[in-house]
C-alpha positions in Angstrom: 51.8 -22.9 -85.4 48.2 -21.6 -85.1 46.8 -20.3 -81.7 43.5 -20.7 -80.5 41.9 -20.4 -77.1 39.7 -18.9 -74.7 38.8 -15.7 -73.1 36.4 -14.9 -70.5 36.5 -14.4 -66.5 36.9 -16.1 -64.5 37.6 -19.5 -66.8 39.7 -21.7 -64.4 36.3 -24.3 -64.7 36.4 -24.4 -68.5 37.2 -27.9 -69.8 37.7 -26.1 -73.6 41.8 -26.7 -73.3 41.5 -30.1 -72.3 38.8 -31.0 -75.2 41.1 -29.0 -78.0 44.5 -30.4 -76.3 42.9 -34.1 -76.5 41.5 -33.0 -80.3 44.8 -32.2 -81.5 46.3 -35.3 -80.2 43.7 -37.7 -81.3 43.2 -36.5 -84.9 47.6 -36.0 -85.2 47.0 -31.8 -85.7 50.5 -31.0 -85.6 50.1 -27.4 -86.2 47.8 -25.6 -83.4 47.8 -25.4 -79.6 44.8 -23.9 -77.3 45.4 -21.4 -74.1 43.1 -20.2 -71.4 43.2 -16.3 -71.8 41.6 -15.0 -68.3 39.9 -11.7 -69.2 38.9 -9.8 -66.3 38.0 -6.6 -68.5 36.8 -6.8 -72.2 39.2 -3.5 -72.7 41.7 -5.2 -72.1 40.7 -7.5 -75.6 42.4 -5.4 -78.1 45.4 -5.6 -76.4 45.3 -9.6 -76.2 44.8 -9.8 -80.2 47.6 -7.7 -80.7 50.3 -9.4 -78.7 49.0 -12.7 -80.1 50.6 -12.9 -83.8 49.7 -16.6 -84.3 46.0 -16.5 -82.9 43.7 -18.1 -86.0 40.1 -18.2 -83.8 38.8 -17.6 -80.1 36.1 -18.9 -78.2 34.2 -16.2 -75.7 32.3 -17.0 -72.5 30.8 -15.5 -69.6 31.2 -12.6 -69.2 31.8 -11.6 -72.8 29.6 -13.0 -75.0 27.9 -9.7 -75.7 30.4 -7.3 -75.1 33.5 -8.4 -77.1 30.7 -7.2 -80.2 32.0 -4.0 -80.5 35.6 -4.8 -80.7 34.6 -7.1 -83.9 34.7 -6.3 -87.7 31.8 -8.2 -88.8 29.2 -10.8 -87.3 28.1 -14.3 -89.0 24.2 -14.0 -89.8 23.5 -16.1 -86.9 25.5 -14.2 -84.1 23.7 -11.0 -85.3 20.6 -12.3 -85.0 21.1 -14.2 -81.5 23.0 -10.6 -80.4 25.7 -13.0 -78.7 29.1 -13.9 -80.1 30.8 -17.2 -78.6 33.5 -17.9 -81.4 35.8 -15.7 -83.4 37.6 -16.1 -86.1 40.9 -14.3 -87.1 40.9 -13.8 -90.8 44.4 -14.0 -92.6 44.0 -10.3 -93.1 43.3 -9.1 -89.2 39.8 -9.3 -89.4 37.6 -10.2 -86.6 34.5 -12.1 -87.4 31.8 -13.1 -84.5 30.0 -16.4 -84.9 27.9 -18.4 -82.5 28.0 -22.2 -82.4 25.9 -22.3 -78.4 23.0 -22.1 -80.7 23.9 -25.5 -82.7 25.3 -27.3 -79.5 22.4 -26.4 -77.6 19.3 -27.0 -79.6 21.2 -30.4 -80.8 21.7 -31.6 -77.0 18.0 -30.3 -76.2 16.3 -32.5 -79.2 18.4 -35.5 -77.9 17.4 -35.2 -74.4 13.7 -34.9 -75.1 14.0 -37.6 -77.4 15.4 -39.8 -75.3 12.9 -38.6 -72.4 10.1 -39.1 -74.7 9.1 -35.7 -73.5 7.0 -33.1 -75.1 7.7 -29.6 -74.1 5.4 -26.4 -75.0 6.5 -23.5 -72.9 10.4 -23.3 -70.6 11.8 -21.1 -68.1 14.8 -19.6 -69.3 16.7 -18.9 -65.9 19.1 -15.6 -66.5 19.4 -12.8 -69.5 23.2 -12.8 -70.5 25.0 -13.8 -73.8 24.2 -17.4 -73.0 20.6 -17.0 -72.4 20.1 -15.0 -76.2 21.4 -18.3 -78.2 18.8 -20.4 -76.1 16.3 -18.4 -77.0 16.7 -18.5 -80.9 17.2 -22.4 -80.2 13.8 -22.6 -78.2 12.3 -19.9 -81.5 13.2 -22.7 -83.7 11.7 -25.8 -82.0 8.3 -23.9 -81.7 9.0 -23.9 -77.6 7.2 -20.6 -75.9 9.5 -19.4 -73.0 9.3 -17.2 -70.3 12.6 -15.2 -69.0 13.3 -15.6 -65.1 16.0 -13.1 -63.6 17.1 -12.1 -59.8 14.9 -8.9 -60.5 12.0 -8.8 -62.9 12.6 -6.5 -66.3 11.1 -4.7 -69.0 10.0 -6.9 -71.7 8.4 -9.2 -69.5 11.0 -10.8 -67.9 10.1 -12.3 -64.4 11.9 -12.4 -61.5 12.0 -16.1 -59.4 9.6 -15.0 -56.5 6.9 -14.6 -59.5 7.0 -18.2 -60.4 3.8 -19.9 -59.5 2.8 -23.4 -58.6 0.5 -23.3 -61.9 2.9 -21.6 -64.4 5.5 -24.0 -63.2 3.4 -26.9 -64.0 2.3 -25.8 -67.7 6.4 -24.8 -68.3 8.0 -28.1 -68.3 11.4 -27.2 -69.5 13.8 -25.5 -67.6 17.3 -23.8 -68.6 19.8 -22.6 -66.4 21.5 -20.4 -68.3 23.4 -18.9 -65.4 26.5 -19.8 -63.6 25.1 -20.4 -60.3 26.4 -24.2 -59.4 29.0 -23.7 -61.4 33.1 -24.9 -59.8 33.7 -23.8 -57.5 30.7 -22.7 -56.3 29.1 -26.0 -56.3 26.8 -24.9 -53.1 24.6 -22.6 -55.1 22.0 -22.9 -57.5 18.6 -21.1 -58.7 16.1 -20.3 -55.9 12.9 -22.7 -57.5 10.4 -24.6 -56.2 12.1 -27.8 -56.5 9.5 -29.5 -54.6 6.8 -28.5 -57.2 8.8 -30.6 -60.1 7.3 -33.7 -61.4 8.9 -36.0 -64.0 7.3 -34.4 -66.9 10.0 -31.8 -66.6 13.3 -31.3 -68.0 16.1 -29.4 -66.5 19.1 -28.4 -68.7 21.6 -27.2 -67.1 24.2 -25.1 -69.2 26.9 -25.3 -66.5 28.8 -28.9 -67.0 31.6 -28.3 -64.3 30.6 -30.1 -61.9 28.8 -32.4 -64.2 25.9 -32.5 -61.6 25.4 -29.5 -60.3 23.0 -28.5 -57.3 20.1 -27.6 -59.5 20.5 -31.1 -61.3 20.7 -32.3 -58.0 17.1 -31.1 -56.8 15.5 -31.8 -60.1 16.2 -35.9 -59.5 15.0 -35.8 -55.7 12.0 -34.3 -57.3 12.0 -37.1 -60.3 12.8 -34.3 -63.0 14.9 -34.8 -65.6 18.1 -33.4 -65.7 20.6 -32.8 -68.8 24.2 -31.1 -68.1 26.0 -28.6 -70.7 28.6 -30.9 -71.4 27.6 -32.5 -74.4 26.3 -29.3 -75.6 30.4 -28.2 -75.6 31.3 -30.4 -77.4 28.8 -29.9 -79.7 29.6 -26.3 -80.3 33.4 -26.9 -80.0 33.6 -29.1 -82.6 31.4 -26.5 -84.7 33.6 -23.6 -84.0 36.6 -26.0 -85.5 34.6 -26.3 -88.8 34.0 -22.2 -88.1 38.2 -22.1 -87.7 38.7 -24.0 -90.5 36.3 -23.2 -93.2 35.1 -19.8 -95.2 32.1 -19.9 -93.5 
């Protein structure tokens, strides 16, 4: 039997072992399974992998996206450029290899939902800086979108905090991305401090966080008459990429 399954902290939220369980039914795979693997401490990863002898591929998530890198033999071209690592695959021989498939799941939702919004976006708001944040980025890169970083505190490298978000710049950045956890189960009461009343319908707001699949911020965007995208397409978009990752010599 081949294992496969998740590590990050906390994880109860994560719908990934209900997607893979439901996979592996539907398509008869016979020979895998797929556990949550709650990972309070990235130190604590080495240990995991070594208990584990039937583990064939991992996905990562908050808050280990970026740190779980060091513990790796070798990153796919994408995951080294993005600097973020959500899938790994265990090679027959040990090896560790770091991959990212947020960067496929996210820029496919994105050109869907503008599509179907019929929506042209210039310049976004990326809300928050983690592992999550560096495969939107490289999405946004891509599409030819300009984007501004947003953070609790403003940072080197011009990244602003929330308080410096103006009526004007929010009006020329129609796009916003949560990339946070803020909204997320269960803390369903939270969400990033914006001018919600400033929104108009020419904006989209994608929201990363799919548990609940309308969150707060999602919530405040349609009183405003935004439009509002949830992450959960966008996992099974890179789920079903980091399959082809498990399962292929990529």
């Amino acid at each position: 039997m081949r294992q496969f399954g998740l590590i990050g902290y906390p994880i109860s939220h994560s719908f990934s072992k209900k997607y893979f369980t439901e996979k592996f039914i539907r398509e008869g795979i016979k020979d895998a399974y797929y556990e949550l693997f709650p990972l309070p401490d990235i130190e604590l990863f080495p240990v995991l992998v070594s208990r584990k002898s039937h583990l064939s591929g991992l996905n990562v998530t908050i808050p280990h996206k970026e740190t779980v890198i060091p513990f790796l033999d070798e990153l796919h071209e994408a995951a080294q450029r993005i600097g973020a690592v959500n899938v790994i695959k265990v090679e027959t021989d040990g090896r560790l290899i770091g991959y990212n498939s947020d960067y496929y799941g996210f820029k496919l939702s994105l050109e869907k939902n503008i599509q179907i919004h019929n929506n042209t976006h210039t310049k976004a708001f990326i809300l928050g800086t983690g592992g999550a944040s560096k495969a939107v980025k490289a999405a946004l890169q891509d599409l030819g979108i300009d984007f501004r970083e947003v953070s609790r505190q403003a940072k080197d490298g011009g990244v602003w905090a929330y308080e410096d978000i103006t009526a004007e710049a929010l009006q020329t950045h129609t796009l916003i991305i949560n990339t946070t956890p803020l909204g997320m189960y269960p803390n369903t009461e939270t969400c990033p401090p914006l001018p919600y009343e400033q929104l108009t319908p020419r904006h989209l707001l994608f929201d990363l966080v799919y548990n609940p699949t309308e969150t707060l911020f999602m919530q405040k965007g349609q009183a405003a008459g935004a439009h509002v995208a949830n992450g959960l397409e966008m996992l099974h978009l890179q789920a079903e990429k980091a399959w082809e990752i498990w399962n292929s010599a990529l």
